[in-house]
N, C-alpha and C positions, 0 to 999 in steps of 0.2 A: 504494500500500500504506500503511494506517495505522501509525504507532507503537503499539505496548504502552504502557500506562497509565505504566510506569515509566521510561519512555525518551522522551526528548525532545531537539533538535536548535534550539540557539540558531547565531547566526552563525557562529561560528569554534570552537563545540567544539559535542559530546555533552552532556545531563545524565541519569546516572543515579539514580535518586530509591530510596536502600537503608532498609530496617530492619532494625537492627544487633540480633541477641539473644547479647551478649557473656558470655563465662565458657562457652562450650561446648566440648564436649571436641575439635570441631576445626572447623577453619573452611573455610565451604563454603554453598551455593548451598540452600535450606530450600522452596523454591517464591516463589509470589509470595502478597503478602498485603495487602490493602487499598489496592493500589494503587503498592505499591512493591516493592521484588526483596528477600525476605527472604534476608538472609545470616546463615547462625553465625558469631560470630568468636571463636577462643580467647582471644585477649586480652581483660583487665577492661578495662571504663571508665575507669582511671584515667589520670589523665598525656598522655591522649589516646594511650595505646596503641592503643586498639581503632580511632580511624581511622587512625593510622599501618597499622595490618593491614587494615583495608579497603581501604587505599591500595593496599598491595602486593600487595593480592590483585587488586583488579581490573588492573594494571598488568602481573601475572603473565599474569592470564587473556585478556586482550586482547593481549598479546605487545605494550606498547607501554613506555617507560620510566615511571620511579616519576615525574619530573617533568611528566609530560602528564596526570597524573592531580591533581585538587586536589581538597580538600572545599570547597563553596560555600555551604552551609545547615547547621547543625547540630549545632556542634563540641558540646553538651553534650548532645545530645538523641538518641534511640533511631531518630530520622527523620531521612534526610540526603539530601543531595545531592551530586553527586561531576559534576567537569567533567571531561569526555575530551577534550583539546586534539589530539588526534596525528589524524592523516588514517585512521580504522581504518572496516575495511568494515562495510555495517550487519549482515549474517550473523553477521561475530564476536560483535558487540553482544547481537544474539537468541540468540546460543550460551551467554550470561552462564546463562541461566533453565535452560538442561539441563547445569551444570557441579556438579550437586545433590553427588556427592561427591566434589568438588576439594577440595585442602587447602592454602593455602598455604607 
């Protein structure tokens, strides 16, 4: 079975490759878009709130701690990358793309 465009599998974690559309009125799962898993996140841009809440969100949505989740790529930019360090199945992973209105 192939990966989705936005998901990819290094040695010892996951990477999920997000584009962030921060200030939405809530944060949650947008489809996929150019290649990456479009996420709303309520948090601004600033202060790097908006990955701290992508953090927790995926860390939410995958049932694994906030610690297995890190950003890899992207701390100022609308394109990211996020590493999933924790043993999680790849089902859960593919369930990121139909969590369209989860909310952290």
């Amino acid at each position: 079975m192939s990966l989705p465009v936005w998901l990819g599998r290094d040695d010892d974690h996951w990477t999920v490759s997000v584009l962030a559309q921060p200030k939405a009125s809530r944060t949650g799962v947008a489809g996929i878009h150019d290649g990456h898993l479009k996420l709303r996140v309520q948090a601004p841009p600033v202060d790097g709130r908006a990955n701290d809440s992508i953090q927790a969100w995926l860390a939410d949505a995958l049932g694994v701690a906030r610690r297995d989740v890190r950003l890899l790529r992207g701390a100022s930019s609308r394109r990211k990358v996020f590493a999933v360090s924790a043993d999680v199945p790849l089902e859960a992973l593919l369930g990121l793309c139909l969590e369209g209105g989860g909310q952290a």
